[in-house]
Each structure stands twice: as C-alpha cells, then as structure tokens.
C-alpha positions, -999 to 999 in steps of 0.1 A, spaced: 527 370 -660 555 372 -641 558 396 -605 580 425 -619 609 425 -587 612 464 -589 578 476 -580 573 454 -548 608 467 -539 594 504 -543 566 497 -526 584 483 -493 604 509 -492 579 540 -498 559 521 -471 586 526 -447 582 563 -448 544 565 -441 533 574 -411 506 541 -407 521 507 -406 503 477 -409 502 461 -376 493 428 -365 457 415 -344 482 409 -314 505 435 -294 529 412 -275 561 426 -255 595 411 -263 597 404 -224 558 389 -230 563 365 -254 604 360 -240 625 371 -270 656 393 -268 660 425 -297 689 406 -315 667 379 -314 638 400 -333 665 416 -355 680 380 -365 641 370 -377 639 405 -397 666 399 -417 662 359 -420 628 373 -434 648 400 -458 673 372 -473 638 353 -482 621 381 -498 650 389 -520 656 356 -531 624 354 -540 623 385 -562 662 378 -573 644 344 -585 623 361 -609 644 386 -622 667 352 -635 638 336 -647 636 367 -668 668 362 -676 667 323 -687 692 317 -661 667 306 -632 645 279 -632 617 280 -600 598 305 -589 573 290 -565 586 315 -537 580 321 -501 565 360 -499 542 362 -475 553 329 -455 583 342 -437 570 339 -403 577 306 -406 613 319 -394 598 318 -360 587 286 -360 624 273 -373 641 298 -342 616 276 -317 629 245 -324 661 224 -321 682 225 -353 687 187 -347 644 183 -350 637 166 -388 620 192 -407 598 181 -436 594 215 -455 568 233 -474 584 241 -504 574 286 -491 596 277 -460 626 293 -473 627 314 -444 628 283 -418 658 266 -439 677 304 -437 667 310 -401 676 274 -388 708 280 -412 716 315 -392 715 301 -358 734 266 -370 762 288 -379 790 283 -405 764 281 -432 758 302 -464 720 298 -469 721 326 -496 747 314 -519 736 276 -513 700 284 -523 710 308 -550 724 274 -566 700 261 -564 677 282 -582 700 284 -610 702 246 -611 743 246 -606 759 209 -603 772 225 -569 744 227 -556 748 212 -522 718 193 -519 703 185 -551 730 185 -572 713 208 -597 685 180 -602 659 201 -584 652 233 -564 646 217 -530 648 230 -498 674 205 -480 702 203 -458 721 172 -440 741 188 -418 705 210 -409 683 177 -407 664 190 -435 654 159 -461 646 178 -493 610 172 -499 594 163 -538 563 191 -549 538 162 -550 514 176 -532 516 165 -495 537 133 -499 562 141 -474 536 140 -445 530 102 -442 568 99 -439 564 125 -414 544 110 -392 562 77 -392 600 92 -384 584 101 -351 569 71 -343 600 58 -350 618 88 -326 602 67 -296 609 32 -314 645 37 -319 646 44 -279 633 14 -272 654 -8 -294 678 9 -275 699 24 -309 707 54 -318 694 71 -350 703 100 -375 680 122 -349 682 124 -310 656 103 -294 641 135 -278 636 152 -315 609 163 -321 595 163 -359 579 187 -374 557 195 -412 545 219 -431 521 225 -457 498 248 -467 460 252 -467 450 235 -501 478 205 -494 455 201 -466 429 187 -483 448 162 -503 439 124 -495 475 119 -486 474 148 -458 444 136 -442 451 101 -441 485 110 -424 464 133 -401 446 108 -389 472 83 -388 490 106 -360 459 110 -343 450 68 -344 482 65 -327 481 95 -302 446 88 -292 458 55 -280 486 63 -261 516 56 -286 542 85 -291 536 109 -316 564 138 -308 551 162 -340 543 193 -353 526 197 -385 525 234 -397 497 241 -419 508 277 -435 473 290 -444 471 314 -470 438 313 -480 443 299 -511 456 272 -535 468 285 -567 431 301 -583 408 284 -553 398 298 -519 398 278 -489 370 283 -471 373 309 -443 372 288 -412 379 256 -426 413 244 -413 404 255 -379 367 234 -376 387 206 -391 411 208 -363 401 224 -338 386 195 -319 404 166 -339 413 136 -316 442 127 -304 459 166 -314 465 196 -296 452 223 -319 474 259 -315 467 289 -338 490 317 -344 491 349 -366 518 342 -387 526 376 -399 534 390 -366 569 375 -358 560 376 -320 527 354 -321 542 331 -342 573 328 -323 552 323 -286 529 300 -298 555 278 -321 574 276 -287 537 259 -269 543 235 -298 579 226 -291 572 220 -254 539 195 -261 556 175 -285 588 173 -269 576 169 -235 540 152 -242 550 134 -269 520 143 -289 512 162 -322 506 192 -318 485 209 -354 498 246 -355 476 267 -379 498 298 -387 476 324 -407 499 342 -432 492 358 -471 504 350 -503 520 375 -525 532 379 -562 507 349 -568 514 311 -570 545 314 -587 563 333 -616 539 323 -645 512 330 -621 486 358 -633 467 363 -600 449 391 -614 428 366 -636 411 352 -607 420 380 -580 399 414 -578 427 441 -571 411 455 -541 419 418 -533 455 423 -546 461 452 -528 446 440 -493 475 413 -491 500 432 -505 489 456 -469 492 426 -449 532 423 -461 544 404 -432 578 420 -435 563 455 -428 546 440 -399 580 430 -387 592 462 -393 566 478 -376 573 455 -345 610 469 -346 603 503 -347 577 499 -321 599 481 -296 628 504 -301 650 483 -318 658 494 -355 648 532 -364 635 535 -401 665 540 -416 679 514 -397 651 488 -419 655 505 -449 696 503 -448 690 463 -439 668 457 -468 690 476 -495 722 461 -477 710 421 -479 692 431 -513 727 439 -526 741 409 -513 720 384 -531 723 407 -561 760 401 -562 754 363 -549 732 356 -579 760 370 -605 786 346 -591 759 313 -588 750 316 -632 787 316 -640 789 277 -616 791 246 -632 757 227 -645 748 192 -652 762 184 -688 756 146 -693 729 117 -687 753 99 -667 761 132 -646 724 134 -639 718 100 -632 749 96 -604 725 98 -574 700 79 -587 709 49 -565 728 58 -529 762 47 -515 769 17 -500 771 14 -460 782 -12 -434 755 -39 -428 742 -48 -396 735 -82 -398 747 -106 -369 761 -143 -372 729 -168 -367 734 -205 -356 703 -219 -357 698 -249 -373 674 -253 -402 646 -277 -409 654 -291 -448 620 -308 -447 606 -298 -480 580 -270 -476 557 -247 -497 563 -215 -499 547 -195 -473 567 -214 -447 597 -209 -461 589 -171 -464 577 -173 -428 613 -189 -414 635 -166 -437 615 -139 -421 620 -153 -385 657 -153 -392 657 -121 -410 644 -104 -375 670 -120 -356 699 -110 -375 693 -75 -381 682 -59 -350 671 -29 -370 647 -42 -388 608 -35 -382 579 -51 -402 549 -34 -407 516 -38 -420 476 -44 -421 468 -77 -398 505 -89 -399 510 -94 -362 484 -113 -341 466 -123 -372 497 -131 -389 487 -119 -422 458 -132 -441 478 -159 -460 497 -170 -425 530 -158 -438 535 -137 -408 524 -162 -382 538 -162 -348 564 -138 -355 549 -108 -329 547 -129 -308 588 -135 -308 599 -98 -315 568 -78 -298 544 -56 -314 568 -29 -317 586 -47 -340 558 -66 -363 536 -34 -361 500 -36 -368 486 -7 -386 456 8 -398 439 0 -431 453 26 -455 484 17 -472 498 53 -477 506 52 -442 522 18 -444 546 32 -468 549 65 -456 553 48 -420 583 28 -440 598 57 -452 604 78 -420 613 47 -401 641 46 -430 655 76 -426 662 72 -387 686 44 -396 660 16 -393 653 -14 -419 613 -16 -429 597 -46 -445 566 -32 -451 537 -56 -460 508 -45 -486 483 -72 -487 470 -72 -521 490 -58 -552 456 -37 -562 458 -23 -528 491 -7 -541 479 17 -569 456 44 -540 498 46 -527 521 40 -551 532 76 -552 548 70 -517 571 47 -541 573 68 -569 580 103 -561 590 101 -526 609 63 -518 625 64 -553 634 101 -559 650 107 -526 683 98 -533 679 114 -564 669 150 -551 693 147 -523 724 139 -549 726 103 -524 723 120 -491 694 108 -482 681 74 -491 649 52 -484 663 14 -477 634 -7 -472 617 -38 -485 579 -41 -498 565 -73 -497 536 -70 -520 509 -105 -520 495 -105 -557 495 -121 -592 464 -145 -605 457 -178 -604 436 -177 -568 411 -204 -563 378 -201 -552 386 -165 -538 388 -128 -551 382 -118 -587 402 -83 -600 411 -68 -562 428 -103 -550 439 -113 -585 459 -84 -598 484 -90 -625 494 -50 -630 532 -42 -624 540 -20 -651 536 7 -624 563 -7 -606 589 -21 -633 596 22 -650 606 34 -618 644 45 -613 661 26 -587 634 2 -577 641 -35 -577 612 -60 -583 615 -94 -572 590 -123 -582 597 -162 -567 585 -191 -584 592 -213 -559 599 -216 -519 637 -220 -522 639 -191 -546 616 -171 -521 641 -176 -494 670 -165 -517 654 -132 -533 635 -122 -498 673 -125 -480 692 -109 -504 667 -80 -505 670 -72 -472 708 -72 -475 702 -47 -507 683 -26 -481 706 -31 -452 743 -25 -471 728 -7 -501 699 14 -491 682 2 -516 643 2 -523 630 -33 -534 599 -47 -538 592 -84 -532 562 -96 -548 545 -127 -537 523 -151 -560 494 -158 -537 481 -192 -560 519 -204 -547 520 -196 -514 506 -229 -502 512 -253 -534 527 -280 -527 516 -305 -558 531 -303 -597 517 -325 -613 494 -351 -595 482 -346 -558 502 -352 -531 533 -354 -550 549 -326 -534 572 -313 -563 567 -279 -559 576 -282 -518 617 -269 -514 641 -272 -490 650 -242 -468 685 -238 -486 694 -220 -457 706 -185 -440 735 -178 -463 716 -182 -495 708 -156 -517 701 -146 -558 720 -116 -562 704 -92 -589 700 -103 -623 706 -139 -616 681 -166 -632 669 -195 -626 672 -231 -652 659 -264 -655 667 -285 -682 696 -281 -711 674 -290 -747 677 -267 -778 645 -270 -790 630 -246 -773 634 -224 -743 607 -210 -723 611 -178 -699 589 -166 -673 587 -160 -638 561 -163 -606 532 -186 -616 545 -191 -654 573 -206 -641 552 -229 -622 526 -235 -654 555 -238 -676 573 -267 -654 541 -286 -655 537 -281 -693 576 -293 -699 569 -326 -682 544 -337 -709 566 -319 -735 594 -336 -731 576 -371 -733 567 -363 -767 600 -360 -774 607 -322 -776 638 -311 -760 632 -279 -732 651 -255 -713 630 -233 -684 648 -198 -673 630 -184 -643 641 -143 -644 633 -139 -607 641 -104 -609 614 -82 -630 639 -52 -631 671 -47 -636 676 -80 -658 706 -91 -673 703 -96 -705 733 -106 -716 733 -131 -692 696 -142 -705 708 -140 -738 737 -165 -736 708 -190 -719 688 -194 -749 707 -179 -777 712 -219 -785 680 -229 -786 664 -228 -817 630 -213 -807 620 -191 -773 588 -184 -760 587 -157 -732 552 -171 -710 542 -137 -688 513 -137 -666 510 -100 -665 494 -77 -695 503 -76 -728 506 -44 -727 536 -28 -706 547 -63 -701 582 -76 -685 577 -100 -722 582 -64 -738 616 -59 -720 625 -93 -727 621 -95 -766 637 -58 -773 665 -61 -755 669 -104 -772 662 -84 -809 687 -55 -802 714 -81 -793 713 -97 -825 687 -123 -822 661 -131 -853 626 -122 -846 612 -150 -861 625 -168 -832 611 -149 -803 578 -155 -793 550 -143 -761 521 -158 -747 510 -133 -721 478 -120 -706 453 -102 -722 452 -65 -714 420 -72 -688 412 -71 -657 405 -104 -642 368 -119 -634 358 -138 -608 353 -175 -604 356 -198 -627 361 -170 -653 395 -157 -636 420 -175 -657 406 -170 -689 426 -140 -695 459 -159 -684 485 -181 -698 471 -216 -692 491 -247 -692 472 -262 -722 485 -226 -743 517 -233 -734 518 -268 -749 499 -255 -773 522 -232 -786 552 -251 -778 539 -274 -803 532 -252 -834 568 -234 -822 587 -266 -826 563 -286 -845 
C-alpha cells in the first residue's frame, strides 16, 4: 500500500501549530556546535525539497508516470553530513541520501537538484545522470558516482578510491579527486550486515591498523530497520564501537546540529589522520520501505505513530523556532512555498523526452574513448622460445613500465609472486605500492580495482583461482559492468582481471583449482573475456587488454589456463612445440580476431584455451591418416565475430566446435547458433564439450573433459 502524500502533509503542518514539538536528546547552540542561522535555514529547506520529492514521488507513481519510490523521509539529516564536507570528497551514496545530493547541490551552486532528480524519477532520456536507465543518485560535476541498489556493493569500491587518494600522491599524478579528498559511504543498518559491507569494513580497518592511509567516512544511516526486520538495538554500535583500526563517532541524526558537529569530527580525522572514521547517525524511517511498502503488516501503530513523532523535519523546525531564526509561519510558508515548486517541477519533468528504442538504451553501455597513456619502450626482447607463464610475466614487466598508471593487485602477487610464479620479481621493480598485496577476500580485490579506476588509475587485478570468482562476481556484474551504464558513460570502470582457471591440472586441485564455469562471465553487458592457448597469443590478448582498459575504459577479463602455464611439450617430451617467441611489445589481437593453423576442408575444429592445445595434438595424428584439418583458436570468449568465424570454416565440409567448459551455457552454444542463423546446415555442426559436472580430483579430473582420444574419435566418425 502506497503512503497517501496528503495526510503526512497535514500532519506536518497541524504539528506546526501545537504547542509541544518534538525535540532532539541534544540542545546544542548555533555558536556551540559553530553554525551561522542561514546556515541552519539552508539545511531546513535542503531537508523540505527532500521530503516533497519524496511524497511528489508517490503521488506519480499513482499516476503511472513515476517509477521509484524507495525515498529518503526520515534520513534528511544526512544534509549535515553533505554541508561538512568538501563538495570535491567522492560520495558513494545510500540510495535515502537525497538530501546530501540536494544539500551538496545548494552549496555547489548553479545546480537544479529539484528538476534534475524529478527526471529522474520519471525516467526522462534527459536525465542528467542516468539517462533515464535508472533512478540513481549521481552527479559528475558534484563527485557523486551513481551507486547500483545491490545491497552494499558500492562500499568495497569505497574503500579502495581512498587508498588510492594517498596512492595517486605518491605516483605523483593527479586524479579525478584532490589528493587531500576525503571519501566518504553510506548505508544503512541492514546493508550493514551484508558480507559485502563487512568484508569492506574490515578491509579499511586491515589497512588502517597497519599504518596505510585510509582517509574515509562510511555513514551507516541507522534506522532500525530493514524493510520487515529489526536490527537489534545496540548492534551497530558494539560492532563498532571498539573495531580496530576506526575511529567510531555517533550522532543523532534527526537533530540537524548533532549531526552537523559531529560529521565535522569526521571530516577533520579523515582528512587530517588519514583514517576511517565509522559515523553511526541514528535517524527513523517513515512511509515504510518504499511505495509498495505496507509497514503496517509488520509494524504495530503505536509503533507507526512513535516515528512519525520523531519526524526529523519538525525537529529542525523546532531548532529554528528555538534559536530565533524562522517564526512558525515563517516554516509553514517554506514548506507550502518549495512544496509548490516541485509540484509545478513534476508537471514540466512527465511531458520530457523518454527512452524509445533498444539502441537508445543501450548507448552507454560501453564508455567513450580517451587518450592513452602508454610511453615508448626500447627494451630489447629475448625471442628464446618460452612457455607461457614467462611470457605473461615479461608482457607484464613491460606493461608496468609503459603505463605509469597502472597498479596490480592481488592475493600473494608481490613477494610470493603469485602461486604459479607469473608475478615473480615484479614488486620488487615497481614497489609494493604498485604490485599490492592484499588480503584473502576477493570482493576487496575487485572492489579495491574499482575505486582505483575511477581516480584515473589502470588496475590489473589478479584472482587466483576462477572458483574463487563466484563469492565476488557481483563486484563485476552490477557494479564494474553497469557503471557506465547507470551514469549514461560518465563514469566508467577500465581495468583488467586476470583470472588463473580452466582444467586439466596435474597432480593438484580437484573442483576449487580446476574450474571450468564461465557462463557467469560471458552474459554480462560490456565485459570482454579473453582465453590464450598459447604464450605468444598470451602476450597479444594480455597487451591489447590493457590498451582496451587504458584508451577505452573498458572492463576485460583475462583468463589464464593454469595446465598451460608451464607446458612446454606437444607431442613428445622435451620437444618444446608449445614454447613461443615473445612476439614483442607492439603485438596485439584486437577483439574478435582468431587464431588458424592449417588450410584442409575436411574438417575444421574450433576451440580455445586447453582445446586448442588438445586439439593441435590430435590434428598431428589426424593428418597422418590422411584427413585434411584446419584449427581456429577464438581467443576471445565474447564479443566474437562471427562473420569472420564463419568465412573460416564455411569451406570445410564438417566442423566440430571442442569446448572445455559445460555443456550447458557453453561458448559451443554461441558458436553453433550464430554458424546455423547465418545459413549453415546443421548436419554439419558438431560439439564435444564437457559434461555439465563439476570436476573430481586426481586421476578422475579429466573424465568429464574433452580428451584428445574424443577428439580423434569424433574427427573420425565426422569425416569417416
């Protein structure tokens, strides 16, 4: 049931002519807590503009021409916390900070928070952040990234664009931010409890309690409750109160004065400390979760009633009446007055233009080009043939020198230098601010990745095994993938994942080290998957990925087959046919571009990563019995071109797709489709794939996997 607008609109007013007021626990002076009246006044009606888009917001959803009602009543002390701080500091926002975006707007100047967030309630294509893709709170020019509603995704990001506040100072570049930002989060009481928030809780505090900056604030707006459930009374503060490496500081956040004296402790220690500071602001929630939200099904109405008594804009207006700075009419002639004004705003934002096409809605999904950073390198390189791992290792050595913004980051990649050696010796040449070693919790890697991305910086970011992905993978998903989305290409999260994975391990692992699930990666918009067969091809996919990142702020993943990292053998040992040549610094496989051996008709087989391996040391016995072959590695896993496949093999009179991953959700899938919608017969195409299993250990872990003796076995019946 939706919160009818009218009543609560009655209510404040008839409240204003009582003789009682609510007040606040606190009584601080203006002069106490240092704030002028216009100040006070400014806060009030920052407040007022929130309050009445909230309840403007519901009367359009009534209406069918609004679209979100997850509002900020009750919150709108948070307009303190935003007068506190520099509107250069990176706000991550809680999604009830509509008040800090208006506030921070107000003292900006030569903004129109109204009429821009009126559009975007009503999901207009003029929208000026999202486009009309999303109601987000956002703003570039107020260094606000618009923040996703997965539930407390935005703070591992967070937490790394201020460590990279203190990094970018001492690469000695300048970011999007000042290097004496300060960053701050918010979130609310049940968000608090998500995995994600804790683990970026204790990610600040890992850092802080050993000395490395940490200039944040995360805001934990404490209601009391998370849609139906209860926080316990209490709670947030035990968690925090004594939590290492933070400074914990309370406030009342319905008392405008608290909040604002105790938000401006948390500017100074972060700004001047350098340390995260956890600010618990106290506040209520009113007209319920949001617009379909029937809080009286799990709320008592003495219950009801008690928050809507602990309004936080009547506490303000007590606080201006007491002080001497607004009389009563004064309040009341505000509220009508700015209630009028989004009234009138709203009527002008239904009749703006709206999204009418796919291809309309689909123009941010992949941000603008930029001008790259690399620098000239004249090195020499070593052409001695070399398995892959080395050749990953060198690409990466040069990679670091040419683009001085780029930082790599991940569990055991620095001193240890990874647990495959592909990261060997390289903190030791660009220090360990720049090959970072983090904790174990891969959230934080990416998250970590993220911020570091939007302060202008580069991140290769290393997850060590592709099962170790799937606890994080919404740090890809909604929040890497969707930000130039949301932000209608504003924002963007360039940044490369190198991901160790695939089967084929010897001697070592079973499912967690031999994990053949990408489908989870391949259906997201935007992402680019990348998958070497070989050391050469390594070297061309891992360089031009970083130039994707670097010129076109794009998000790729770079997944590494761990049973090639150190093969050197195809087909006897010590023959050293699967060893490449460093082809060299200006190499690279653009997108879409495949890889051939061989020009025979009979039939073509395609794969990728170890297939492409199995498949070469099938072909060599194939083509002795006579049988004519032609390999296409696909390299890339998304984003293939298929007409460019298709004119590969459309000659050949049979084609076997050989996929090490599932059945099921298979790149195979892809591959046949889009061969049968251009034209090809069916009875031509043909898969040999996994099984839809996880994998076993020992012995038992490629039973489930394409094998070389199925490939010639089915090679045979195909062309037999």
């Amino acid at each position: 049931m939706s919160v009818d607008p009218l009543p609560q609109e009655v209510r404040f007013l008839a409240a204003l002519q009582g003789d009682e007021w609510p007040a606040s626990d606190t009584f601080w002076s203006l002069s106490e807590v240092g704030l002028e009246p216009h100040g006070l006044i400014e806060l009030f009606e920052s407040q007022l503009m929130s309050r009445h888009l909230d309840l403007q917001a519901r009367r359009l959803q009534a209406r069918g021409e609004g679209f979100y009602t997850i509002g900020s009543a009750g919150h709108e002390g948070n307009a303190a916390i935003a007068l506190a701080l520099r509107s250069t500091d990176p706000a991550f926002l809680h999604y009830r900070d509509a008040a800090f975006m208006i506030q921070r707007s107000r003292a900006a100047g030569d903004q129109t928070p109204l009429w821009d967030l009126l559009l975007s309630l009503v999901a207009s294509s003029e929208d000026p952040i999202s486009g009309g893709r999303h109601k987000v709170l956002g703003s570039v020019s107020l260094n606000i990234p618009p923040q996703t509603s997965t539930i407390a995704s935005h703070l591992p990001k967070a937490v790394g664009a201020a460590h990279g506040l203190s990094l970018r100072r001492r690469l000695g570049s300048a970011g999007r931010w000042p290097e004496d930002s300060v960053v701050i989060c918010s979130f609310g009481d049940a968000s608090f409890n998500h995995s994600t928030a804790q683990g970026a809780i204790n990610a600040a505090g890992w850092a802080a309690f050993q000395g490395l900056p940490m200039p944040l604030v995360m805001v934990c707006e404490d209601n009391g409750i998370g849609v139906s459930m209860p926080t316990p009374q209490g709670w947030i503060e035990a968690s925090m109160r004594s939590r290492p490496g933070f400074h914990y500081l309370a406030c009342d956040g319905l008392d405008l004065l608290d909040t604002w004296r105790v938000a401006r402790q948390a500017e100074v220690m972060a700004r001047r400390r350098r340390q995260p500071v956890f600010l618990h602001m106290r506040c209520v929630r009113l007209f319920g979760h949001a617009g379909s939200d029937a809080q009286q099904a799990y709320l008592s109405a003495e219950r009801i009633e008690a928050d809507e008594a602990r309004d936080p804009l009547l506490i303000s207006a007590g606080l201006l009446r007491r002080h001497d700075v607004l009389t009563v009419e004064e309040i009341a002639g505000r509220y009508r007055t700015i209630g009028e004004e989004v009234a009138e705003l709203a009527e002008r934002a239904i009749r703006r233009p709206k999204l009418e096409t796919a291809e309309q809605v689909m123009a941010s999904l992949l941000p603008p080009h930029r001008r790259g950073q690399a620098r000239p390198w004249q090195g020499e390189i070593d052409t001695t043939p070399t398995p892959m791992a080395k050749l990953i290792n060198r690409a990466l050595q040069r990679l670091m020198e040419r683009y001085p913004h780029l930082v790599m980051a991940g569990e055991d990649i620095g001193r240890k230098g990874g647990v495959y050696g592909v990261t060997q010796r390289l903190q030791a040449l660009f220090g360990s601010h720049r090959v970072i070693d983090t904790l174990l919790d891969e959230q934080t890697i990416l998250g970590l990745g993220i911020g570091l991305a939007q302060n202008g910086l580069v991140p290769i970011l290393e997850i060590q095994f592709l099962a170790y992905l799937h606890n994080a993978e919404d740090q890809l998903r909604g929040e890497a993938a969707t930000l130039s989305f949301f932000s209608n290409a504003q924002y963007a999260n360039p940044m490369v994942v190198r991901i160790a994975g695939l089967g084929y391990q010897k001697g070592f692992g079973g499912h967690f080290h031999n994990d053949n699930a990408i489908a989870v990666l391949r259906d997201i918009p935007g992402l680019l998957v990348a998958c070497p067969s070989n050391g050469a091809d390594a070297v061309g996919l891992l360089q031009e990925a970083v130039r994707l990142a670097d010129e076109e702020q794009r998000l790729v993943v770079f997944l590494e087959p761990i049973a090639l990292y150190h093969t050197r053998d195809l087909l006897a040992e010590g023959d050293r046919q699967w060893c490449f040549a460093d082809p060299g610094v200006e190499y690279r496989l653009a997108v879409g571009e495949v890889g051939q051996w061989g020009e025979g008709k009979d039939l073509a087989i395609v794969s990728y990563g170890n297939g492409a391996y199995l498949s070469r040391q099938a072909a060599v016995r194939l083509e002795a019995e006579g049988i004519a072959l032609r390999l296409v590695d696909l390299r890339w896993l998304t984003a293939i071109d298929h007409d460019a496949l298709l004119a590969r093999v459309a000659d050949c009179r049979q084609i076997l797709v050989v996929d090490e991953c599932r059945r099921t959700g298979s790149v195979s899938e892809e591959v046949i489709t889009a061969m049968v919608e251009r034209g090809l017969q069916s009875h031509r195409l043909h898969r040999l794939t996994a099984q839809d299993s996880f994998i076993a250990l020992g012995r038992a872990a490629t039973l489930t996997l394409p094998s070389v003796a199925g490939i010639l076995e089915r090679a045979r019946r195909l062309v037999g």
